[in-house]
C-alpha positions as CSV (number, residue, x, y, z in Angstrom):
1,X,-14.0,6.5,-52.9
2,X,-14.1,3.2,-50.7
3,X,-16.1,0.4,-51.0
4,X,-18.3,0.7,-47.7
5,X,-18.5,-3.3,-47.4
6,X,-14.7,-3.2,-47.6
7,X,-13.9,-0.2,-45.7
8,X,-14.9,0.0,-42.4
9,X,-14.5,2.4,-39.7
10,X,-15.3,1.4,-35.9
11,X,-15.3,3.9,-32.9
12,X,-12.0,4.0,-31.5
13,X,-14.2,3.9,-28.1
14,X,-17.8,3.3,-27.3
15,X,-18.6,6.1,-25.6
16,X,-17.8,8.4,-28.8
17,X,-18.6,9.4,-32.0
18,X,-17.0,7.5,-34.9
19,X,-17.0,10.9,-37.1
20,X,-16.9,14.0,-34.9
21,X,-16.8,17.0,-37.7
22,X,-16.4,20.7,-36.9
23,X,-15.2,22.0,-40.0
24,X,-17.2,23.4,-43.0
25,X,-16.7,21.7,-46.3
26,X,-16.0,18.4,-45.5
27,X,-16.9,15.3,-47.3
28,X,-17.5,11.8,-46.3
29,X,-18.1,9.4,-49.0
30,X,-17.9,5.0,-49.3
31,X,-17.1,3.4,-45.3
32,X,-18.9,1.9,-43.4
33,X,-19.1,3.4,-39.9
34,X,-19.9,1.2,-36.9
35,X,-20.2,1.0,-32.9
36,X,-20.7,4.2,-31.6
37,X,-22.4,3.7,-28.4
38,X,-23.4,5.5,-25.2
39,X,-21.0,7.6,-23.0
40,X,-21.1,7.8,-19.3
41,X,-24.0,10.5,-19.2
42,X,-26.0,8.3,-21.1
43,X,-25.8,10.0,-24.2
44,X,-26.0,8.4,-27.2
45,X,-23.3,8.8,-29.8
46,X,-23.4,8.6,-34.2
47,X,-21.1,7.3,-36.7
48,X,-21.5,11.0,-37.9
49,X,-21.9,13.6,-35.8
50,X,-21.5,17.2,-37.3
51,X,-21.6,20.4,-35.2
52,X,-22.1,23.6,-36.7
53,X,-20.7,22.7,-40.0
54,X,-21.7,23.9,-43.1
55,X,-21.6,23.3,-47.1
56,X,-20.9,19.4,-46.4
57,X,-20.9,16.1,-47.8
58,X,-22.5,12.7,-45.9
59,X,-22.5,10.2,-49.4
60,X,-22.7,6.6,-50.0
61,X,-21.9,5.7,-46.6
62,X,-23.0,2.6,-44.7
63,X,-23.9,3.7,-40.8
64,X,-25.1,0.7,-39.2
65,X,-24.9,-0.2,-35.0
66,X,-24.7,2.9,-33.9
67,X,-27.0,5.5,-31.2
68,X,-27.5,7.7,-34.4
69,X,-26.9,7.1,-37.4
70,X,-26.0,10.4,-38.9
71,X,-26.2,13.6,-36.4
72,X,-26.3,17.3,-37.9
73,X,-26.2,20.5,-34.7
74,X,-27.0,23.6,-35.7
75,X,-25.7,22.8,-39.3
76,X,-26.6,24.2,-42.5
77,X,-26.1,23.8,-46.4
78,X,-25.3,19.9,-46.4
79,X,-25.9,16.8,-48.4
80,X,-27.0,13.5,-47.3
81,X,-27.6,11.4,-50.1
82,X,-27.1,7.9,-50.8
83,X,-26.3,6.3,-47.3
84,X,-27.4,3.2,-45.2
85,X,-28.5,3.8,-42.0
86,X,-29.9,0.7,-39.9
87,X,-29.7,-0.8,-36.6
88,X,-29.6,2.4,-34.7
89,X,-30.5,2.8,-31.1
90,X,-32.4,6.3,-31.6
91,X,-32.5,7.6,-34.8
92,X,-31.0,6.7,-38.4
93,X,-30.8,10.4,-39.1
94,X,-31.7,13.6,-37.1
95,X,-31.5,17.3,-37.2
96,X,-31.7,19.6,-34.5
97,X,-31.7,23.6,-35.5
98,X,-30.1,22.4,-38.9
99,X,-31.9,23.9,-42.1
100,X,-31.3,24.1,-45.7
101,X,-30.0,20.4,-45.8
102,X,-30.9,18.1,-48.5
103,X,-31.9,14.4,-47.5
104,X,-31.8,12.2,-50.7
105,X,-32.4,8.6,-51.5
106,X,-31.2,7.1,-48.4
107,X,-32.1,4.0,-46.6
108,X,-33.3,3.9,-43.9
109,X,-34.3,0.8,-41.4
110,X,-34.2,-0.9,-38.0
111,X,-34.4,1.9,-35.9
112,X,-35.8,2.0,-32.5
113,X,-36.7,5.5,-32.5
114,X,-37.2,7.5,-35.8
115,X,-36.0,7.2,-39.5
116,X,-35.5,10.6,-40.0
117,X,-36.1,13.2,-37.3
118,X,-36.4,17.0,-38.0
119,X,-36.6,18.9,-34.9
120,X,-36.7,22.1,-33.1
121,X,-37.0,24.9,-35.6
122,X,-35.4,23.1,-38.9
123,X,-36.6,25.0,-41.6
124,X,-36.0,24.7,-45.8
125,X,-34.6,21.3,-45.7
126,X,-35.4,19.1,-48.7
127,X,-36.6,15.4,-47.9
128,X,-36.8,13.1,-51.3
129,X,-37.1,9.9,-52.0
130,X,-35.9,7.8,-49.0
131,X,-37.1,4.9,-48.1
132,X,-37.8,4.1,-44.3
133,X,-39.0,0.6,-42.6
134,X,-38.8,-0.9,-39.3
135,X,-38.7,2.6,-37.6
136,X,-40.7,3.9,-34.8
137,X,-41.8,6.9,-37.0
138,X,-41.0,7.2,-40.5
139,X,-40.5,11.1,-41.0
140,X,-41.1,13.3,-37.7
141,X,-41.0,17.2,-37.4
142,X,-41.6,19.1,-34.0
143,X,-41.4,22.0,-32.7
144,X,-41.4,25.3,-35.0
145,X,-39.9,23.5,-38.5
146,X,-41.4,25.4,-41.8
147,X,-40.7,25.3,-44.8
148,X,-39.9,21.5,-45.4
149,X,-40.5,19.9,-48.6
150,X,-41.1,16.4,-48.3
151,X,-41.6,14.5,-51.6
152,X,-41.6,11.2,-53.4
153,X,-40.2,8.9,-49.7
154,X,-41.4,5.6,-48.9
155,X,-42.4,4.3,-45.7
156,X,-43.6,1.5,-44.3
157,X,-43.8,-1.1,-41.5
158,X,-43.4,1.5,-39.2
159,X,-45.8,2.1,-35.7
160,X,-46.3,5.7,-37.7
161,X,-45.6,7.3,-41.4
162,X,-45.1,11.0,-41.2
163,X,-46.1,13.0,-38.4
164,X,-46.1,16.7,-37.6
165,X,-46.4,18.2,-34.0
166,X,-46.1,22.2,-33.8
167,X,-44.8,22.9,-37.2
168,X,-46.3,24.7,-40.1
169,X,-46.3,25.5,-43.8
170,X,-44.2,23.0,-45.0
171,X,-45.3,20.7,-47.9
172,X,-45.6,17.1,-48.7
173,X,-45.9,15.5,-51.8
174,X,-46.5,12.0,-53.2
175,X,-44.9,10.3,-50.5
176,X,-46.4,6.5,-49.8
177,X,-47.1,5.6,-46.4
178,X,-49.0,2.1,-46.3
179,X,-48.9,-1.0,-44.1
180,X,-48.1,1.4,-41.3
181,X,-48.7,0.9,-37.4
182,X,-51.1,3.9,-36.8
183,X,-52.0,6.2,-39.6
184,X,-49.9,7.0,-42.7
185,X,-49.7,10.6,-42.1
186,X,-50.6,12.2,-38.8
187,X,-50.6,16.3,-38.0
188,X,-51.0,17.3,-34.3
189,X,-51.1,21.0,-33.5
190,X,-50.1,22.2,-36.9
191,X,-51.2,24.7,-39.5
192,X,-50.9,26.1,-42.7
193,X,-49.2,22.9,-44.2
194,X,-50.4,21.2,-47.9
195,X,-50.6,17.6,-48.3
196,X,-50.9,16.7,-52.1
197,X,-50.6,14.0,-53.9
198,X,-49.9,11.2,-51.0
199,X,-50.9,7.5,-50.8
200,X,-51.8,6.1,-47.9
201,X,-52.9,3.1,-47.7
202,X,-53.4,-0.7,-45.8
203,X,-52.5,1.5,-42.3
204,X,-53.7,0.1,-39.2
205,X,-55.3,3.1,-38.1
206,X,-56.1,6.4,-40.1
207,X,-54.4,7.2,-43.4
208,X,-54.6,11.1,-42.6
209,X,-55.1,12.1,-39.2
210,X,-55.5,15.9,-37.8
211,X,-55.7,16.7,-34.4
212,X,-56.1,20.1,-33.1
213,X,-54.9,20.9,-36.8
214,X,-56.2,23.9,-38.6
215,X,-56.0,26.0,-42.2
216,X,-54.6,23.3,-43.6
217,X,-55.2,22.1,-47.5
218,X,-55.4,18.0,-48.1
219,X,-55.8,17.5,-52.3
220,X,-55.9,14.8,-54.6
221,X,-54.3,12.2,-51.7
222,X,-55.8,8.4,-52.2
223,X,-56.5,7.0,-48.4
224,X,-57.8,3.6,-49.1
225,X,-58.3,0.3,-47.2
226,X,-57.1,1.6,-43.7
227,X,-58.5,-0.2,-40.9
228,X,-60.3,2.6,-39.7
229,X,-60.6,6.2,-41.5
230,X,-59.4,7.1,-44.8
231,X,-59.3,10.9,-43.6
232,X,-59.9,12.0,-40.2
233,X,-60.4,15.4,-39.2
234,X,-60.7,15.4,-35.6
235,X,-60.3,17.2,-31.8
236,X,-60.8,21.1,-32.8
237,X,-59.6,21.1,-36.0
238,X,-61.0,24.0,-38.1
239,X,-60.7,25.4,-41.2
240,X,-59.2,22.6,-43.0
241,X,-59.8,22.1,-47.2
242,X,-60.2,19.0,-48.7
243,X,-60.3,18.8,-52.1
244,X,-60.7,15.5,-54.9
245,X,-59.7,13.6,-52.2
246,X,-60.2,9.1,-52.9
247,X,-60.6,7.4,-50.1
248,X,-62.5,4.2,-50.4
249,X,-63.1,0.7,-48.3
250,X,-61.8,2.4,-45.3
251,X,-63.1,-0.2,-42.0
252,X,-64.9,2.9,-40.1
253,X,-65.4,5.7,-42.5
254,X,-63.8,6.7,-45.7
255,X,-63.9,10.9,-44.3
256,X,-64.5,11.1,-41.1
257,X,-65.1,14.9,-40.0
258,X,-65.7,16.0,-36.2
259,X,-66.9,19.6,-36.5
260,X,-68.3,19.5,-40.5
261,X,-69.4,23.0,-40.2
262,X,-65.9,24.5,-39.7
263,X,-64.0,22.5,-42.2
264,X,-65.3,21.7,-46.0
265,X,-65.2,18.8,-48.0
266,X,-65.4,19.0,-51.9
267,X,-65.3,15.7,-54.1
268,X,-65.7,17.4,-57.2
269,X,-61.8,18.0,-58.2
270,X,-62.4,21.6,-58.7
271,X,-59.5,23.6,-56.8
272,X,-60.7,26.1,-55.2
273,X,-58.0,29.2,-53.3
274,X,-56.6,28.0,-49.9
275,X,-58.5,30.7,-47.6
276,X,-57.5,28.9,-44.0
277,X,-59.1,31.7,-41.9
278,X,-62.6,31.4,-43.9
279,X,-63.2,28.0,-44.9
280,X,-62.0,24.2,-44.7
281,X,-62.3,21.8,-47.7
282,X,-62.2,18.2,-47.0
283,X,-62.3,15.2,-49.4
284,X,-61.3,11.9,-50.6
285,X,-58.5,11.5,-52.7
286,X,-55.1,10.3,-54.3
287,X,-51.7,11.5,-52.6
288,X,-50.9,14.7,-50.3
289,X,-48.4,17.4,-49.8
290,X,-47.9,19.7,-46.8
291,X,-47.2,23.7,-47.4
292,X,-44.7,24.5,-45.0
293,X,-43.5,27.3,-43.1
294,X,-39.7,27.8,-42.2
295,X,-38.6,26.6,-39.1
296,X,-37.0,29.8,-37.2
């Protein structure tokens, strides 16, 4: 293995990737990786690009200067653990149709766009313990991705922590999300997912924020000292549980809930069984995680 702030590896042109990899089991492990720009379409390259490959390796890699950092296609079955990925014109990592990958402990910051970006049905991948700042958003799933677990990251300094557009039942677990730009965790047209155990705190706007969000279970988070709301349940969001929720010197409202006679808030700790379609529980609490469904 190289030393990455010895070894480093620069796009032999601008206009491609650094690391174009088609092949299953391939590892990549200790360079640095640097300048891969934008071709003539205006596409933006990575210092690691993979494209269909399965049953690989991204390790201890710095990525640094580049469109993306690291770039998985329709791959499944890798490991990215243990890399560097700042100073990226869009994203420092992103998957597209890619599931059963395992994100963890990388570092992750300076990126215009997001840290990590899990899109268009990515299902089953595990995200732990990465750290994200400077990013535009932290953690971002759209579009039809279940079945994530996302546990134990940090994120901060960021305009948003984790947010969730069109994608259900995954689950997220004592992540902090503080000193962010909006709110620390945000869920916009999503369902079925758990928040457990998260913190949330010192955001600029919300620390949980649901819109048009429904049948989903918030427990034991702590959304303290935001600017505005600790929890917000908000714009046709129905059906939602909160349970032993703390949320406490929030500027507006500690739990703020739109339409209280769809969705139920309980403070007393007790949990009670996740019944979406019947009733909502909301309260305020400690730390979150989101029950996912698999991305198909």
């Amino acid at each position: 293995m190289k030393n990455p702030v010895d070894t480093i590896i620069y796009a032999a042109n601008s206009e491609d990737d650094v690391f174009n990899v088609v092949a299953d089991n391939v590892t990549i492990n200790g360079f640095g990786i640097s300048d891969a720009g934008t071709d003539q379409y205006g596409d933006d390259k990575a210092g690691i690009y993979f494209d269909g490959v399965n049953n690989s390796v991204i390790k201890k890699n710095n990525v640094f200067s580049n469109g993306y950092g690291i770039f998985l296609l329709d791959s499944c079955n890798n490991t990215l653990t243990e890399n560097n990925a700042y100073m990226t014109g869009i994203d420092g990592i992103f998957l597209w149709n890619s599931s059963n990958n395992k994100l963890n402990n990388n570092f992750i910051n300076a990126t215009n766009h997001e840290g990590i970006y899990i899109y268009t049905s990515s299902s089953n991948n595990e995200i732990s313990n990465n750290t994200v700042s400077y990013a535009g958003f932290g953690i971002k799933l759209v579009y039809l991705c279940e079945n994530n677990t996302i546990t134990n990251n940090t994120i901060s300094n960021t305009d948003l922590g984790i947010f969730l557009r069109e994608s259900s039942r995954n689950f997220l677990t004592s992540n902090i999300a503080n000193f962010n730009g909006w709110s620390g965790i945000d869920l916009e047209y999503s369902t079925e997912n758990r928040l457990y155990n998260n913190t949330v705190n010192f955001n600029n706007n919300n620390g949980i924020f649901l819109v048009e969000s429904s049948d989903n279970k918030l427990d034991y988070n702590n959304a303290s000292n935001n600017i505005e709301y600790g929890i917000n349940i908000n714009n046709s969001s129905r059906n939602n549980i909160l349970i032993g929720n703390i949320a406490n010197s929030n500027g507006k409202e500690n739990i703020h809930v739109v339409d209280p006679e769809n969705n139920t808030v309980n403070s007393s700790g007790q949990e009670l069984p996740f019944q979406g379609s019947i009733l909502t529980i909301i309260a305020i609490a400690s730390t979150a995680l989101i029950l996912g469904k698999r991305c198909r």
